[in-house]
N, C-alpha and C positions, 0 to 999 in steps of 0.2 A: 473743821477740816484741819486736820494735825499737820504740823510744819514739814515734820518728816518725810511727806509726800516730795518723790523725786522721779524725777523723767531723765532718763537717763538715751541717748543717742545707741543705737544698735550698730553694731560695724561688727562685721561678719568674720573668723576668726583666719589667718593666715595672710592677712593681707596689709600690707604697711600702713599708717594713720590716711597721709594724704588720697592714697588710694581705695581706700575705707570707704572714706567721707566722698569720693569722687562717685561709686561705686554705689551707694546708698541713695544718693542725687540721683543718676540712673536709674532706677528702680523706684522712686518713688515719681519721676516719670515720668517712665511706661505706665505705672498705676495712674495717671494722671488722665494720659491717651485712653486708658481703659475704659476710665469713670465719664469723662468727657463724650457728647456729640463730636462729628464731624469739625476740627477747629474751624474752616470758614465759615461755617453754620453757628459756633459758639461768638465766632467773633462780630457777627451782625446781629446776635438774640440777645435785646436786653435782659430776658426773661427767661436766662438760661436753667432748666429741671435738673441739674447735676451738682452731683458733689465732686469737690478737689479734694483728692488726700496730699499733703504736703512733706509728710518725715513718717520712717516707722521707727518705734524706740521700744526700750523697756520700760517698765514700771515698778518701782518700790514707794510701798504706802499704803495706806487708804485704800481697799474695793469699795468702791461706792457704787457700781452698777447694781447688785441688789440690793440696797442699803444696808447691807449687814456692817461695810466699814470695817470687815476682817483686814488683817495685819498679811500683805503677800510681799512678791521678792520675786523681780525679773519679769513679769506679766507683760507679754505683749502688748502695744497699743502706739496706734492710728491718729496723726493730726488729721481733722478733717476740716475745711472751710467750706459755707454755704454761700457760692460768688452771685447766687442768682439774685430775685428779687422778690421770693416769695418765700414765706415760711415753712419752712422741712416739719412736717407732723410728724415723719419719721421713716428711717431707711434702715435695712439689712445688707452690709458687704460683709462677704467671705471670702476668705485667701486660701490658696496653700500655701504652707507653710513646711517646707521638707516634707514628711510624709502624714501630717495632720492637717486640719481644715480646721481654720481661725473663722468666729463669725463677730461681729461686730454691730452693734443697734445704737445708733443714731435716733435720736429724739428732738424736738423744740428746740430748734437752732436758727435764728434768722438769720434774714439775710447778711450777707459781710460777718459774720461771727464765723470766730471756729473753736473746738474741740477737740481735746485728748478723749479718745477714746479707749476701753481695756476691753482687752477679749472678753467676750459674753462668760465663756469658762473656765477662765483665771490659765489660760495653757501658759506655761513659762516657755522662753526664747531659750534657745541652744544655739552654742557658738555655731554659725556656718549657714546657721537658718537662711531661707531667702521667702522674700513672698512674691507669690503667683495670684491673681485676680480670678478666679471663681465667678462670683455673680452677685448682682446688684441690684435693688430694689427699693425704690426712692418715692415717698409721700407727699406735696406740699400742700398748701391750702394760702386761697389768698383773698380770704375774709379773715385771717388773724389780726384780733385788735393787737396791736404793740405798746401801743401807748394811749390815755385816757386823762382825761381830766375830770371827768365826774367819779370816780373812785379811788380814794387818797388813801395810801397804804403808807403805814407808818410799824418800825419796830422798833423793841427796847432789850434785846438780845437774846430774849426769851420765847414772848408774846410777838405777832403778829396782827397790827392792828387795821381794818379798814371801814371807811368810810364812805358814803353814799352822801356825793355832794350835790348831785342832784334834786329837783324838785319832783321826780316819778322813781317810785320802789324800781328795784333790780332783783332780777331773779336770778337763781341759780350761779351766785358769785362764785365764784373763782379766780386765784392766780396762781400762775405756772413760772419758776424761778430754777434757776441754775448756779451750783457754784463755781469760782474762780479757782484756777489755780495758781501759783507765786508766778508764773513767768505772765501769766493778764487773760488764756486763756481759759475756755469752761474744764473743767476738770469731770471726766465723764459722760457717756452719752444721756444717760439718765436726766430726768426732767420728777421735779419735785411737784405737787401739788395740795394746795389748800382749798378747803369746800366751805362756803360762809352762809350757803341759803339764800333765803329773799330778805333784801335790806329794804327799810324804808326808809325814805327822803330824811336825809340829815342823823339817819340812826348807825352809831358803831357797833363792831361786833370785834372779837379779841380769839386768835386762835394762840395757842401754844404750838409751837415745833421744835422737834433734833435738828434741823439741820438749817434754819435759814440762821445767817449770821453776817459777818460785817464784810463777807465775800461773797452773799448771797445778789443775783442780780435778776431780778422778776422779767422775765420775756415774752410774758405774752397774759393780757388778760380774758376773762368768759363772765359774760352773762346777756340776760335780754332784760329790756326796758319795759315796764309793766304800761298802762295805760292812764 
């Protein structure tokens, strides 16, 4: 993930700083009221199915949502945070956007984490823009392993390595990682994945990847436990 990668705060144009940023706050929410249940209803569900969007901004950097990692400039995108308690498999929110429609895909995000997300088709912000809330559609599951102690994954900036610490094979390994961006958030709604097969008890296996590295953070592990 190249440094260059920058987020840049959107403030809409004719309008003085403080006012901007005031303005911005507003809007991001209403987007909030949107995404949100009923607040009395949010504020007694532990187990709240919604996402918060927090800021909308631009973006210069890195496209990573289809992992081409092309070179863009101004690209909309979405802080979102997952306040519930269950794992987002993944969501669809769409804006207007002045007179186009922003869409947005949300992946592997758990709970209390959040993400920058870029528009799904790279649409670049225009001064004056404003977003408008379209519609939402939200996935979790909560049988998401998070965390494991029988499968030790280890990398060396290259290689991706794991482990089956276990005394019974694992089938169909996998894990699901995301990267970071400079300010601590995930960078992208995109969800990265490694396939490792069936391990057996105490056996490594070694994957090569583009893109896990020293901002790479593994969110969610897959497999079953043989017999």
């Amino acid at each position: 993930m190249a440094a260059k990668n920058r987020i840049r705060n959107y403030l809409p144009l004719g309008i003085g700083a403080v006012l901007a940023i005031a303005f911005v706050v507003l809007v991001c929410v209403l987007a909030v009221k949107h995404f949100l249940p009923n607040p009395t209803e949010g504020k007694d569900n532990p187990s709240l199915k919604e996402l918060t969007c927090l800021q909308f901004s631009s973006y210069t950097g890195e496209f990573v949502e289809d992992g081409s990692h092309d070179s863009v400039q101004d690209v909309a995108a979405i802080l979102v945070e997952n306040p519930g308690t269950e794992f987002l498999d993944r969501a669809v929110v769409t804006y207007h956007v002045g007179s186009k429609t922003a869409e947005f895909v949300i992946t592997g995000l758990p709970p209390g984490k959040r993400a920058w997300v870029l528009e799904s088709n790279r649409m670049v912000l225009e001064e004056g823009d404003t977003f408008r809330l379209a519609d939402s559609s939200t996935s979790f599951r909560s049988d998401a392993v998070l965390e494991t102690e029988g499968l030790r994954v280890t990398s060396d900036g290259i290689n991706v390595t794991v482990t089956n610490d276990t005394k019974k094979p694992m089938e169909n390994v996998c894990i699901y990682y995301k990267n970071r961006h400079s300010d601590g958030n995930y960078l992208g709604g995109i969800t990265y994945m490694l396939t490792y097969g069936t391990l057996q008890p105490g056996e490594t296996v070694s994957k090569a990847s583009a893109h896990f590295g020293a901002k790479s953070e593994i969110v969610r592990y897959g497999y079953q436990t043989g017999s």
